[in-house]
C-alpha positions in Angstrom: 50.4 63.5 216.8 49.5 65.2 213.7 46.0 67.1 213.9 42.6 65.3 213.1 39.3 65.8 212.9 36.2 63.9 213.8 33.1 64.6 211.2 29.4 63.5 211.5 29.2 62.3 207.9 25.3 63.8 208.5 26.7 67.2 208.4 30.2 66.8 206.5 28.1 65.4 202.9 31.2 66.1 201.1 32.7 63.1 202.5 29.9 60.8 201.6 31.5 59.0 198.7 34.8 58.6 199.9 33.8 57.3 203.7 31.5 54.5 201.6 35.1 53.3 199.6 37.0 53.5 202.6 34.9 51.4 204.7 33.9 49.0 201.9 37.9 48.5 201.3 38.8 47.8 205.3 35.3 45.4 205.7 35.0 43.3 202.2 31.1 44.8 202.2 30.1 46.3 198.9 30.3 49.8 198.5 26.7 50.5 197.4 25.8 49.1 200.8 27.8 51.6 202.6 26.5 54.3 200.2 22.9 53.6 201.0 23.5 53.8 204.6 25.3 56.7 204.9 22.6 58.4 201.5 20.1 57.8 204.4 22.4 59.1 207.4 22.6 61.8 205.5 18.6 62.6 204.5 17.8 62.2 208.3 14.8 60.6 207.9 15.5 58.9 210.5 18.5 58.8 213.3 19.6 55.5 212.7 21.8 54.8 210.5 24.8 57.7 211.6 28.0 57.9 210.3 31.5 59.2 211.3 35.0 59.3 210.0 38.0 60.9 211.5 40.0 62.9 208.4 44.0 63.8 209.1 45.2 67.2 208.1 44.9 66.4 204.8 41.3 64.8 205.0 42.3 61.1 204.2 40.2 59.0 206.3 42.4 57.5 209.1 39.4 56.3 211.2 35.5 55.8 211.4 32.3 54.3 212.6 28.6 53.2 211.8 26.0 53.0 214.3 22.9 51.3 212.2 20.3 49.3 213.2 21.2 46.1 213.0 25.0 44.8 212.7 23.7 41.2 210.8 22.5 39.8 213.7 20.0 37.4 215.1 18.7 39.5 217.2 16.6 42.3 215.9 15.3 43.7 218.8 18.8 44.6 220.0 19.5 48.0 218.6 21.0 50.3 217.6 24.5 48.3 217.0 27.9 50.3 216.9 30.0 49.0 213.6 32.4 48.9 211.1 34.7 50.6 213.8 38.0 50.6 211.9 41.4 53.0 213.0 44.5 52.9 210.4 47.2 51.0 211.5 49.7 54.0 211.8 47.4 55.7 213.9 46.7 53.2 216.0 47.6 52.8 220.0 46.7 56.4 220.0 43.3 56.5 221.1 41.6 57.3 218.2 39.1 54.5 218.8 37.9 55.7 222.1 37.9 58.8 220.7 35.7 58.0 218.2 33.4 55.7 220.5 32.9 58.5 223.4 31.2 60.8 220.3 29.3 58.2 219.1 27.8 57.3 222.7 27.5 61.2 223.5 25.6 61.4 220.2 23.4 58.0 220.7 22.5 59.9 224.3 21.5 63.6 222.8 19.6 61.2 220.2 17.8 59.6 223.1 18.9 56.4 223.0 19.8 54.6 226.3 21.7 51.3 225.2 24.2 50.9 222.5 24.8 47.2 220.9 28.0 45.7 219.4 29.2 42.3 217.8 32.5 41.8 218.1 35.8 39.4 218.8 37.8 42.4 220.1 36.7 41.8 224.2 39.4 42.8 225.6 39.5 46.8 224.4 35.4 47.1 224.4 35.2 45.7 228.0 38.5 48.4 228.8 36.0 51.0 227.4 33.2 49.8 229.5 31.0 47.2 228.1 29.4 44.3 229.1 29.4 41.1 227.4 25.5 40.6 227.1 24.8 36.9 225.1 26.3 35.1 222.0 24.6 35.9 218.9 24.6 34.0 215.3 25.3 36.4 212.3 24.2 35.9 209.1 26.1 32.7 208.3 24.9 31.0 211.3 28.4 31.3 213.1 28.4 32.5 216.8 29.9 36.0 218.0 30.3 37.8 221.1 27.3 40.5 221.6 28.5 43.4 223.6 26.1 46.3 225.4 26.9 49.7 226.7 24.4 51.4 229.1 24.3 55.0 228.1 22.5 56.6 230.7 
């Protein structure tokens, strides 16, 4: 496998721009939302939202996640909420997701957090990775999605 490299958009600012196209391009959100998010990952004013992308030997994005407060869901209370989780297809089936979702638990846990939340249709390889399906949740739209939970302690 070629090399890659994981980077906490909070300390990699360089990145900034292009990790708020590439995530915009694989999840049809605007880019200014990303941008705001990570603008605010990146002031630390607060721990939530955080940002990470994996870069490939020639630091093109291949892979990266959000962890913000709330993933567009009903429940407000539930949070913070792993997203916009996204591997490239040619570097799928390699890992890189679990890869990329130990860090971000590691990271929730030297935060201080103790739960990590997470809407999603992909059961199978989150409950392989240790969640638990917690309750059904209603997004924005009003359609009903799985709601996932990982205890970090």
């Amino acid at each position: 496998m070629q090399a890659i490299m994981l980077k906490k958009l909070q300390h990699n600012t360089q990145f900034a721009q292009q990790a708020a196209k590439w995530f915009s391009t694989k999840w049809g959100i605007p880019q200014k939302e990303y941008e705001n998010s990570i603008n605010q990952c990146i002031s630390q004013k607060s721990y939530i939202p955080q940002w990470y992308i994996i870069v490939n030997e020639n630091n093109e994005i291949i892979a990266g996640a959000g962890v913000i407060e709330n993933d567009f869901h009903e429940y407000k209370h539930l949070t913070p909420n792993l997203c916009a989780l996204f591997v490239e297809k040619e570097y799928r089936k390699k890992g890189i997701a679990k890869y990329i979702l130990d860090f971000v638990i590691k990271d929730m846990k030297d935060i201080g957090f103790q739960k990590l939340y997470l809407v999603t249709d992909h059961t199978e390889f989150y409950e392989k990775c240790g969640w638990k399906f917690l309750c059904m949740v209603k997004d924005n739209e009003g359609i009903s999605e799985r709601m996932y939970v990982f205890d970090i302690i």
